[in-house]
C-alpha positions in Angstrom: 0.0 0.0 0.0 1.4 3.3 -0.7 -0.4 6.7 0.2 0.4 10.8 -0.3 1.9 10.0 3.5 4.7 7.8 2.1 5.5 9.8 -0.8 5.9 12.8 1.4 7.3 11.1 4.2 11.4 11.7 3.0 10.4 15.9 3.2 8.3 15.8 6.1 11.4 13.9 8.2 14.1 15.8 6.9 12.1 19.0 8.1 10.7 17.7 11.4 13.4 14.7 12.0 15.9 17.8 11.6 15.1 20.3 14.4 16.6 18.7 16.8 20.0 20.3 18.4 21.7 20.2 22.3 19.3 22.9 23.6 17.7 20.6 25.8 20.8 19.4 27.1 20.6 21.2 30.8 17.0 19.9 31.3 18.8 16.7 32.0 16.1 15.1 29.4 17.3 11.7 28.0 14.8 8.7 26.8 16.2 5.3 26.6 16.7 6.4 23.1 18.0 10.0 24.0 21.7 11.0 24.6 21.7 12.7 28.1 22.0 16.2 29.1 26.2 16.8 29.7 27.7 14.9 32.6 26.6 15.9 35.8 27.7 13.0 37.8 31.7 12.9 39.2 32.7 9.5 40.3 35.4 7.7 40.7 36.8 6.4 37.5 35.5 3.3 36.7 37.9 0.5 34.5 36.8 0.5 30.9 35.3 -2.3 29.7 34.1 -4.3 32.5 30.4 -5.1 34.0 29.3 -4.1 37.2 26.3 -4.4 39.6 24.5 -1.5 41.0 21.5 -2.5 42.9 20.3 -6.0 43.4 21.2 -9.6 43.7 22.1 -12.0 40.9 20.8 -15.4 40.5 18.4 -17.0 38.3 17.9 -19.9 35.3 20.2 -20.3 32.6 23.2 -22.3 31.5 26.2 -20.9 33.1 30.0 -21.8 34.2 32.7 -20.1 36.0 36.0 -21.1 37.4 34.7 -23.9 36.7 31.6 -24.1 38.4 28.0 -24.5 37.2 26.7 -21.3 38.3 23.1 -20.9 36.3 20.9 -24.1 36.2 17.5 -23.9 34.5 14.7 -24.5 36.2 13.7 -27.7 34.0 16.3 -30.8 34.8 15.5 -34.4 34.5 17.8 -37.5 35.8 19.8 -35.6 38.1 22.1 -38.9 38.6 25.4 -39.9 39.6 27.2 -42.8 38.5 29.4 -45.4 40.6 32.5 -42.3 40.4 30.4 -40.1 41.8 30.3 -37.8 38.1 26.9 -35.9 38.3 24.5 -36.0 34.8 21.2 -34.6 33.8 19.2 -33.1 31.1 18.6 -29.3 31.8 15.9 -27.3 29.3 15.5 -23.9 29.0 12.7 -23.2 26.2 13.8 -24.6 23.0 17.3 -25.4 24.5 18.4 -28.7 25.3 21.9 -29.6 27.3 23.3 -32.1 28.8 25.1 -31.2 32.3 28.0 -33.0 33.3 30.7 -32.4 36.1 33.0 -34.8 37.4 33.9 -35.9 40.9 36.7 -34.3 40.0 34.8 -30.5 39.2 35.1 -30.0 35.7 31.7 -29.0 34.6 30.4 -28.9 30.7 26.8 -28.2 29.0 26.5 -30.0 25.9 23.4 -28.9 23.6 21.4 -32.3 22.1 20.3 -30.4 19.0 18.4 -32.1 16.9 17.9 -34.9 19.5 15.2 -34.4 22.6 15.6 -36.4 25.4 14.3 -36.8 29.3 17.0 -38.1 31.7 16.6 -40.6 34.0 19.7 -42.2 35.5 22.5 -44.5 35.0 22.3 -48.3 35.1 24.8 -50.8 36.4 27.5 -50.3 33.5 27.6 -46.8 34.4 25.5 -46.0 31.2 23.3 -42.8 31.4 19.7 -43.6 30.3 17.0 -41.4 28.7 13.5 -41.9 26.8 13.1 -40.2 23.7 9.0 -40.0 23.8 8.8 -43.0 21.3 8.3 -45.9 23.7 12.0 -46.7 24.1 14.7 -46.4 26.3 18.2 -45.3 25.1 21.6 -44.5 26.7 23.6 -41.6 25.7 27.1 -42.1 23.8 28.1 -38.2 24.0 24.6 -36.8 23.2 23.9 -39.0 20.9 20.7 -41.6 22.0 21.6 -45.2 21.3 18.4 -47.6 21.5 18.9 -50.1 24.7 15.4 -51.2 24.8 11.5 -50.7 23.1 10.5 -48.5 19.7 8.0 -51.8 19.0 4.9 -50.8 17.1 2.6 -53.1 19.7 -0.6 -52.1 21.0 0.5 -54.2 24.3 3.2 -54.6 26.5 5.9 -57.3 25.2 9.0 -58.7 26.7 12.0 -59.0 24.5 15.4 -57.6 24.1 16.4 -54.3 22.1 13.8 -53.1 19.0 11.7 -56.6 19.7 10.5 -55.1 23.6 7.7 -52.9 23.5 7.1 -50.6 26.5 5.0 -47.4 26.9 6.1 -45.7 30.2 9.2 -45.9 32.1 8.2 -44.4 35.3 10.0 -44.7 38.9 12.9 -46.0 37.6 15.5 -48.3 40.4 18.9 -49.2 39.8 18.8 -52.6 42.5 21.6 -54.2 43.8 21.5 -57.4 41.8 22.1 -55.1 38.4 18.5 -54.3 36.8 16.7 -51.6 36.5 13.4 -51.7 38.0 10.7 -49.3 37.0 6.4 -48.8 36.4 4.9 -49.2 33.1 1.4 -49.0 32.2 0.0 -52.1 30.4 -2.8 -50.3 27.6 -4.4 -53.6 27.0 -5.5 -53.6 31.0 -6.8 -50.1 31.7 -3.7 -49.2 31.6 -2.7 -51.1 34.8 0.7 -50.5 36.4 3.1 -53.0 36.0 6.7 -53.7 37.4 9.0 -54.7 34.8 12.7 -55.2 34.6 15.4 -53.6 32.0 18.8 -55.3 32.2 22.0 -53.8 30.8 21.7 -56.5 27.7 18.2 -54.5 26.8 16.6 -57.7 28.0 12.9 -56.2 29.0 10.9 -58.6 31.4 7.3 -58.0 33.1 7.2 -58.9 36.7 3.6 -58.6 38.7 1.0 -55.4 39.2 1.1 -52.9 41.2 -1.1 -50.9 42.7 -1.7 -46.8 41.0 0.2 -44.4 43.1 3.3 -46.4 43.9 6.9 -45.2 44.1 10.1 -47.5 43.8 12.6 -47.2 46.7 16.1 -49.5 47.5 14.5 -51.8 50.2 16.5 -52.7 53.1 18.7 -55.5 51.7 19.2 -53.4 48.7 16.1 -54.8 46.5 12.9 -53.3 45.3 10.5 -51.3 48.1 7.1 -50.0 46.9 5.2 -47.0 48.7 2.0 -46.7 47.7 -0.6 -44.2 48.6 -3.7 -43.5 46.1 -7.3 -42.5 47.0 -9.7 -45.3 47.6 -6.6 -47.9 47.8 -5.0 -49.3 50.8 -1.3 -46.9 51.7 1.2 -49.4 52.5 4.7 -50.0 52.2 5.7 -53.4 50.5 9.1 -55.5 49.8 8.8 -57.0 46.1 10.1 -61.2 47.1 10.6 -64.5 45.0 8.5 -67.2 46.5 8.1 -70.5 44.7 9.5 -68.6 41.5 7.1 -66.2 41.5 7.3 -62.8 42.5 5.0 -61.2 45.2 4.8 -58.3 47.4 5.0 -58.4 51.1 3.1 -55.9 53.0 5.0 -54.4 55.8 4.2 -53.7 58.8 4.5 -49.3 59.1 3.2 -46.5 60.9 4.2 -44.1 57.9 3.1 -40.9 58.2 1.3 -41.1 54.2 -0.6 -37.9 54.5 2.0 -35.7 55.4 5.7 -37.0 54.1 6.6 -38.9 50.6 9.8 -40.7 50.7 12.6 -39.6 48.5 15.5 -42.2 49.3 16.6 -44.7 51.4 19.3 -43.4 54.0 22.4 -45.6 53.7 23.9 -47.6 56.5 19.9 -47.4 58.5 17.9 -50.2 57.9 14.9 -48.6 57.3 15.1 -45.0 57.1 13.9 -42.9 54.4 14.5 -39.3 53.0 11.3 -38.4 53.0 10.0 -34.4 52.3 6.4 -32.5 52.9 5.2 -29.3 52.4 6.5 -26.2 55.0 3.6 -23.8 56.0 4.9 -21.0 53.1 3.9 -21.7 49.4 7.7 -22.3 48.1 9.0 -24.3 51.5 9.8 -27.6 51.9 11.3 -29.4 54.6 13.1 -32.7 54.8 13.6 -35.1 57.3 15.0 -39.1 58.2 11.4 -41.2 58.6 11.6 -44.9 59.5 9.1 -46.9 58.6 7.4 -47.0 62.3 7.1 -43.1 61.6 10.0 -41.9 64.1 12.1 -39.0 62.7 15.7 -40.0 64.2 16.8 -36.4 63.5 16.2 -33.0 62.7 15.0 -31.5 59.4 16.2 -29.3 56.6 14.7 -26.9 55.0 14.3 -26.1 51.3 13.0 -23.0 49.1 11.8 -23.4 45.8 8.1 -24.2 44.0 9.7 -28.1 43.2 12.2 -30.4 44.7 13.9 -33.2 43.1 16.2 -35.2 44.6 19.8 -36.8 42.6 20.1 -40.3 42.5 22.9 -41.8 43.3 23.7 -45.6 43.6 23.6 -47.3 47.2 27.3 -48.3 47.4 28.3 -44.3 46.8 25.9 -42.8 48.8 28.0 -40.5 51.2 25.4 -39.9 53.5 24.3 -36.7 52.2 21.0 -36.0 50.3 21.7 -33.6 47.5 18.5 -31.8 46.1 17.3 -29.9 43.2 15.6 -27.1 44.3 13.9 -25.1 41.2 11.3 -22.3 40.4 9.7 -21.6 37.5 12.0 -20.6 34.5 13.5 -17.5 35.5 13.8 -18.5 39.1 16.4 -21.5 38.0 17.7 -24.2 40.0 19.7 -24.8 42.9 21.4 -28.1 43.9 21.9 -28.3 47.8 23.4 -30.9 50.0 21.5 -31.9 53.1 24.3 -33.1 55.7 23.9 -34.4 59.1 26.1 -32.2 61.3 25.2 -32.6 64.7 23.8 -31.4 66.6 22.3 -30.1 63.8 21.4 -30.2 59.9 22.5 -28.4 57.5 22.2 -27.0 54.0 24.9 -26.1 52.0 24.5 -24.6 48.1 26.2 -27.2 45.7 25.1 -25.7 42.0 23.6 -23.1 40.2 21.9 -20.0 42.0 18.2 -19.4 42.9 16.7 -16.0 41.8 16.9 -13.2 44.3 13.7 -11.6 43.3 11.7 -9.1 45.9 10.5 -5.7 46.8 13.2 -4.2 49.1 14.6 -0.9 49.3 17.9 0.3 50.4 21.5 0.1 48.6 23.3 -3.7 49.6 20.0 -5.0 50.7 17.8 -3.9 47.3 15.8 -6.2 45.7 13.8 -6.3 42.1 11.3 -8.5 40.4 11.8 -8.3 36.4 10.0 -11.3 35.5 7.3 -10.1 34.1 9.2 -7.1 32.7 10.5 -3.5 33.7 11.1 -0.2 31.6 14.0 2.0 32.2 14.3 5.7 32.4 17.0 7.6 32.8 16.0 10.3 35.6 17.9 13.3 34.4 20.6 12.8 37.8 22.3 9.8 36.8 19.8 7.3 37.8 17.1 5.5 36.8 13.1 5.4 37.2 12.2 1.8 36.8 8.3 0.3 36.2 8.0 -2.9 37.3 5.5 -5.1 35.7 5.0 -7.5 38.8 6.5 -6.4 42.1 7.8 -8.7 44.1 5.6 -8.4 47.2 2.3 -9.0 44.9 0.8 -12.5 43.8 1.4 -14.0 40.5 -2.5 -14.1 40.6 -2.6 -10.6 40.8 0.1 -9.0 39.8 0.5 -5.5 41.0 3.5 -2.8 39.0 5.7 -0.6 41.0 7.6 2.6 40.6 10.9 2.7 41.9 13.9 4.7 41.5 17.8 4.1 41.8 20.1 6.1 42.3 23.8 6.3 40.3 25.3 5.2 43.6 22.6 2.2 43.9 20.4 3.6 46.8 16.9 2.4 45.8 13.7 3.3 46.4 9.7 2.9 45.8 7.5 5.5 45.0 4.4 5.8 47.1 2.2 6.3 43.6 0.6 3.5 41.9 1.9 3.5 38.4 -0.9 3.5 35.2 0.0 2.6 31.8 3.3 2.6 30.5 6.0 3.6 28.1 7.1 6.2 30.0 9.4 9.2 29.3 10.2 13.0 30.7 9.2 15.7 28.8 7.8 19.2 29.4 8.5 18.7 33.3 6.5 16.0 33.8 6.6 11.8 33.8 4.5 10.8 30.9 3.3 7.6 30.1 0.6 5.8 27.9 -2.7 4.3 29.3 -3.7 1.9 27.2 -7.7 1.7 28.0 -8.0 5.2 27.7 -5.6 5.7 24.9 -4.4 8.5 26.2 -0.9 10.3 27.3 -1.5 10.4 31.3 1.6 12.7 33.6 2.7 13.0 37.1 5.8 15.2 38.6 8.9 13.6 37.7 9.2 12.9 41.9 5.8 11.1 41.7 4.7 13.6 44.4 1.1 14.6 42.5 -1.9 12.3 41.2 -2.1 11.1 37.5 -3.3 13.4 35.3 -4.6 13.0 31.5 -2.9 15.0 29.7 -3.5 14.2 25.7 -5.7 11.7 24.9 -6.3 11.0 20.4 -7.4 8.7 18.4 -4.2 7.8 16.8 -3.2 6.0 20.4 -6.1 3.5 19.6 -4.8 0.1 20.5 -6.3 -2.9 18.5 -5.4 -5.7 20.7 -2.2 -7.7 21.1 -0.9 -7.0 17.5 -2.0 -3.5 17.3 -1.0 -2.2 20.9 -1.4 1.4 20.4 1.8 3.2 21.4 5.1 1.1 21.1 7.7 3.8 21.5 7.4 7.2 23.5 10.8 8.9 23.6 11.8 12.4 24.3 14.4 14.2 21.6 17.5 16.5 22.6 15.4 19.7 21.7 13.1 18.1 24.3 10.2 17.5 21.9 8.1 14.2 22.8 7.5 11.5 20.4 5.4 8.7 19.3 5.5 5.2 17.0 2.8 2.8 17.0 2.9 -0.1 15.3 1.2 -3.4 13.8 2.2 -6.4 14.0 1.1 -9.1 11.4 2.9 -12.2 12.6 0.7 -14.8 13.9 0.2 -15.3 17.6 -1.3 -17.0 20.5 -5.3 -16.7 19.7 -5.3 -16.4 16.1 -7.4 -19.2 15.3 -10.0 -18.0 17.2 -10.4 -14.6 16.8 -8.1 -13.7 13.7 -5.4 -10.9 13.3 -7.1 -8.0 13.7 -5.9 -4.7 11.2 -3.5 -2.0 12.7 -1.3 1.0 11.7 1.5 2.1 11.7 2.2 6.4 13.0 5.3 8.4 13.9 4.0 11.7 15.8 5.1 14.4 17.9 3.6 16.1 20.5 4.4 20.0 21.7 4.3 21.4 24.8 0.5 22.6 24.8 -0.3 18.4 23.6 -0.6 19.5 20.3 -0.3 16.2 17.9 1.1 16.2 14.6 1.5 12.9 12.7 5.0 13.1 10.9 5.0 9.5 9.1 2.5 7.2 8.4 -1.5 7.6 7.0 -3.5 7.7 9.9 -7.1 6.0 7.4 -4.6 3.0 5.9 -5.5 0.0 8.7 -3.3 -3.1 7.8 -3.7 -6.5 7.1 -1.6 -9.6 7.0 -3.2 -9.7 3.8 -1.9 -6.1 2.7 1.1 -5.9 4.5 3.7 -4.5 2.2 6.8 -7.0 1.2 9.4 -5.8 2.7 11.1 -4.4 -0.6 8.2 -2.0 -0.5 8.0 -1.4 3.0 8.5 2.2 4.5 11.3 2.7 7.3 8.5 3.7 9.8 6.4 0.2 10.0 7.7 -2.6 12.0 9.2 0.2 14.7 10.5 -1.6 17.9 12.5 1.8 18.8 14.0 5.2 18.7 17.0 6.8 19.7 17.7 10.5 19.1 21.5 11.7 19.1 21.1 15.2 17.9 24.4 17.6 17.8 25.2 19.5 15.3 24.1 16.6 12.5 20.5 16.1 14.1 20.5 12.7 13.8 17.7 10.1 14.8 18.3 6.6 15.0 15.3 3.6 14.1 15.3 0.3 15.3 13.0 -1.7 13.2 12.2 -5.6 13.7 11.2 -5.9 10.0 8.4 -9.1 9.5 8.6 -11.1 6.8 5.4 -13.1 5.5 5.1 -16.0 3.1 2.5 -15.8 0.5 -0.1 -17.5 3.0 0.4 -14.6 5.5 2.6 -17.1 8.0 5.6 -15.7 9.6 9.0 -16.5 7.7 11.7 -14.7 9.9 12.5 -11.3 11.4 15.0 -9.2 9.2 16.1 -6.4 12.2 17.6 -3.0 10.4 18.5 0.4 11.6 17.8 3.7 10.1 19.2 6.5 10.2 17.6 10.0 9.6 19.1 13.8 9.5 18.7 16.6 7.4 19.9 15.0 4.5 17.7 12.2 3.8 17.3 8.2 5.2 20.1 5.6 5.1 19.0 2.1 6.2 21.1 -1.0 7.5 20.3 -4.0 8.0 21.4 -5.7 11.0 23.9 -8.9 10.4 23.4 -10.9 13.8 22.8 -14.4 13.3 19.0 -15.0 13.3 17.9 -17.8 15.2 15.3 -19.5 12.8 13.6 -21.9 15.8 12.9 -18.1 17.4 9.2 -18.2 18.6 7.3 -15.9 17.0 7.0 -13.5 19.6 10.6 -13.0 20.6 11.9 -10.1 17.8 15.8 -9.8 17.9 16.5 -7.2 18.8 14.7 -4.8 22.0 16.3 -1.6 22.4 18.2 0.8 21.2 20.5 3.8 23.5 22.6 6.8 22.0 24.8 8.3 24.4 26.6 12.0 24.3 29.6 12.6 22.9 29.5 9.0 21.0 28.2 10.1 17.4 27.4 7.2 15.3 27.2 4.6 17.7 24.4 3.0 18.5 23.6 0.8 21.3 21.1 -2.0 20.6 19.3 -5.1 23.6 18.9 -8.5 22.6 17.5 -11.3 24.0 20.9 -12.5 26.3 23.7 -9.6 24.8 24.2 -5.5 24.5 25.5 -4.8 20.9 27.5 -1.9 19.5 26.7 -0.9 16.1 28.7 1.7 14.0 29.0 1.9 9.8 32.4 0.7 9.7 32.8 -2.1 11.6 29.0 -3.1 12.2 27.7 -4.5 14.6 29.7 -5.9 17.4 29.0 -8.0 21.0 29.9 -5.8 24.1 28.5 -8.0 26.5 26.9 -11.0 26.7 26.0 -13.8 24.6 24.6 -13.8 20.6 21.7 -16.2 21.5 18.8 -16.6 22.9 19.3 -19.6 25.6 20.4 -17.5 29.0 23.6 -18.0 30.3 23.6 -16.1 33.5 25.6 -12.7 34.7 29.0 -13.0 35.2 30.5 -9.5 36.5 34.1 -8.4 35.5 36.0 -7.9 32.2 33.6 -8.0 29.0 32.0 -9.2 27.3 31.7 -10.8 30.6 28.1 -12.5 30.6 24.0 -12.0 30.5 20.9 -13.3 31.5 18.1 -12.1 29.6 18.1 -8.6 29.4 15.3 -6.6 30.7 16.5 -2.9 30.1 18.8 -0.7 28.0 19.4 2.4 29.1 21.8 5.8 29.1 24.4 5.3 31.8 25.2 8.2 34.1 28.3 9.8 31.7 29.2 8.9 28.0 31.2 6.0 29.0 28.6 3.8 30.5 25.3 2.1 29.7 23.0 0.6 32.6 21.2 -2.8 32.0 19.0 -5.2 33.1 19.2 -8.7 34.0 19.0 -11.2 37.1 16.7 -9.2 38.7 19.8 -6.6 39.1 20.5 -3.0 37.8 24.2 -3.4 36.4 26.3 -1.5 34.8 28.5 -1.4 31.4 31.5 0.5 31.3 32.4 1.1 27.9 35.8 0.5 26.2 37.6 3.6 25.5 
């Protein structure tokens, strides 16, 4: 589509795009997208180069090492297992992202990816082999991380004992490494309700069916070192039974317990005590757990641990290494990670040590060393005109998940944090014309407080070229404030497909670039405010014009008045599905438009709703640089050398945040934003406020 709008669109920039200059530089004004006012902050001198933390704690999911040491665990691992040297194995997932985790009694840690393969871990079997299930009815062991079939992959409608390709088996549930060499474990026969059976896997790939067992049983090293069943299901009988051979047939031996079943579920056997069990319950808060040493006539021979996290999952380990230590995964959902602790038995008392990885250190805490964030559900990031930062959290950390409640806060350059009394409304916020501005989305309107947050919300400019259209036509994307101090405005449409299309369709959007004066005055600059888009009339991108697809904008002003574009370009095949992003800059003065596109590698597996590329900063005194977010990395981009990693990783798995010398490492990155001088950008991640200190 192409209207009088986009044939004007060059002039109209170069005369509106081109008024920009440093007169606004003393009203301390800078957007995300803005340079700064001067440099009003003296510090020490920081090293160039490096990443630091200002406020917050770091911790979270993610794949991770340092010195060695698995520092980031994601919050989904399966077959947390040792084998008979004690070298620790699972599958960790993050997303799309698959790895295998290994470190060695000895410490030297590794994440291998599976790509193309998919696998859930389980644990290793008597030759030390590490065994998985790849979804297809069949068990595997891994040679690297490569799946090798051990046993199953039959096309029966049954249950069938066999070795290798001629077994067929459907689950693989509870599995036991015993003492005598099998692996024990709970399959479901289809042919019989689906009843549970025990069945046997030797390390040959020799499958054999044993007896039933009643639903809701668990597998446990009984106390001679054979098979143990707990069993606790509504409307059956809770009991605890020892699987025996009598007359060459195998049966199961109730035992005599006083088990505490509605309160405790056993976990492991403890080692060298006859019949004492790890066992774990639920603490009084929603994310604590506590475990304790249960025997089976329901006596807890010592104290208890306790454990944070929204799931536990202990590592198995065989009987004849077990040190006498429980180590546990304790996880939260995929931000939050995973720790691994070790429960030890120091009396008098028990303790908990950290092992692995590092839970998130999310919250709502003011203060300097003691400051906490929540950035799961996303933050924005002003700069406040001091050196600091205003920051609107999506979720704060003292609310429910179920009800999520945003907060205002602000940080100081020296890290002293705190939360503003006002509730916040809308968002996209920027300073301009004295005032915190930001968008409310019902009322489609620009609402403004005092920059302090001392008076009520008040609406300020309200038109009907802020309508938002639903999730692919959200009204204002982009609000940013130039060096002159004059506001602007981008909306956006976004034609890709999306969660709820095949109910209720893509709706139509637009796509605007306005600014508004002083008195709220609007005045569209680019874009036709009657042309509504379709995925069906979406221009290609050979015929697109530089304002669609707008994910942000930067303004660096002096004495060339130039603006920056960030766009996240969408291309569509000829059935309107999404193809790939294609993410370009533009650049705009006086002189006309120049675009580049952006050469990162693209991840083609990227879902749909992740673009490449976030945000984009200018900062004073740094002409032609331009600072751009991804998902896990902070990019530099100039025209001669392109664009080029600062810090962080080029991908979109989190590692986790590693402080010193860059590029140093990232976690997903929440915010980009002006540092508090030319030489330093502040970011986002872990739940932290850090800071980049440039290279000279």
């Amino acid at each position: 589509m192409t209207s009088r709008f986009d044939i004007q669109v060059q002039a109209i920039t170069r005369r509106r795009f081109g008024q920009w200059g440093l007169a606004a530089a003393a009203s301390g004004v800078a957007g995300c997208g803005g340079g700064g006012g001067g440099e009003p902050i003296v510090e020490p001198p920081a090293k160039a180069g490096t990443l630091e933390i200002v406020a917050g704690a770091l911790g979270g999911g993610g794949f991770a090492i340092s010195k060695g040491e698995m520092v980031r665990l994601p919050a989904e691992l399966t077959g947390l297992s040792f084998d008979s040297k004690r070298d620790l194995q699972f599958v960790g997932v993050y997303g799309r992202d698959s790895r295998v985790g290994r470190r060695t009694h000895d410490g030297v840690s590794s994440f291998a990816p599976t790509y193309p393969h998919y696998f859930t871990g389980h644990l290793f079997d008597a030759m030390d082999r590490y065994l998985v299930t790849t979804g297809g009815g069949s068990v595997h062991y891994l040679q690297g991380e490569t799946p090798v079939l051990l046993a199953g992959g039959g096309t029966n409608t049954g249950l069938v004992d066999g070795v290798g390709a001629s077994a067929s088996l459907f689950y693989f549930d509870s599995p036991l490494l015993a003492r005598d060499g099998l692996v024990y474990f709970i399959d479901q026969d289809p042919q019989k309700g689906f009843q549970p059976m025990l069945r046997t896997l030797g390390t040959d790939g020799t499958v054999k069916t044993l007896l039933p067992l009643p639903r809701g049983s668990l597998l446990l090293e009984s106390a001679t070192g054979g098979v143990r069943r707990h069993t606790k299901f509504a409307g059956d009988p809770y009991e605890w039974a020892d699987l025996v051979l009598v007359g060459g047939e195998y049966q199961w031996r109730v035992l005599p317990n006083q088990w505490p079943f509605d309160h405790w579920t056993p976990l492991m056997k403890v080692q060298r005590d006859q019949d004492v069990y790890w066992a774990l319950t639920e603490g009084l808060g929603t994310r604590e757990w506590v475990i304790a040493h249960i025997d089976l006539s329901g006596v807890t021979p010592s104290g208890v641990w306790k454990l944070r996290g929204r799931k536990v999952t202990v590592v198995r380990e065989p009987s004849n290494t077990a040190p006498g230590a429980l180590f546990v995964a304790c996880s939260d959902p995929l931000e939050g990670g995973t720790e691994v602790v070790a429960c030890r038995l120091e009396m008098p008392t028990t303790a908990v040590s950290r092992w692995l990885g590092a839970p998130a250190n999310a919250g709502e805490v003011d203060g300097q060393s003691q400051a906490r964030f929540s950035f799961v559900r996303g933050v924005e990031a002003l700069p406040d005109g001091a050196g600091g930062l205003i920051l609107l959290e999506n979720q704060r950390g003292n609310s429910s998940e179920a009800a999520p409640a945003p907060a205002l806060r602000s940080v100081s350059a020296s890290g002293q944090v705190s939360t503003w009394s006002l509730e916040p409304r809308g968002n996209r916020m920027a300073i301009a014309y004295g005032h915190l501005i930001a968008y409310d989305t019902q009322n489609r309107a620009l609402i403004r407080t005092s920059t302090n947050g001392q008076s009520a919300w008040q609406t300020w400019v309200s038109s009907s070229y802020f309508a938002s259209g639903g999730r692919h036509d959200p009204g204002v994307q982009v609000l940013r404030t130039d060096t002159t101090g004059l506001l602007w405005f981008a909306t956006r449409y976004s034609p890709q497909p999306g969660d709820g299309d095949a109910y209720f369709g893509r709706a139509n959007g637009n796509a605007l670039v306005g600014a508004i004066d002083a008195n709220g005055q609007v005045k569209i600059v680019a874009g036709d405010p009657q042309a509504l888009y379709t995925p069906q009339s979406y221009p290609p991108l050979a015929q697109r014009p530089w304002y669609m697809d707008i994910a942000d904008m930067a303004f660096e002003g002096g004495t060339a008045q130039v603006s920056w574009v960030l766009c996240n370009r969408v291309e569509l095949d000829g059935a309107t599905n999404f193809v790939r992003f294609h993410p370009e800059l533009v650049r705009i003065d006086t002189q006309g438009i120049q675009r580049f596109a952006l050469s990162l590698e693209i991840d083609r597996n990227l879902p749909i709703s992740e673009a490449p590329f976030k945000q984009i900063c200018v900062l004073p005194g740094r002409p032609g640089e331009v600072f751009l977010s991804s998902a896990c990395g902070v990019h530099r981009w100039t025209q001669a050398k392109g664009l080029e990693l600062l810090a962080g990783q080029a991908e979109f798995t989190p590692g986790g945040v590693l402080l010193g010398q860059l590029p140093a490492g990232l976690n997903l990155v929440k915010f980009l934003a002006p540092g508090v001088d030319r030489r330093s950008l502040y970011v986002g991640s872990e739940n932290s406020v850090l800071k980049l200190v440039l290279p000279d």
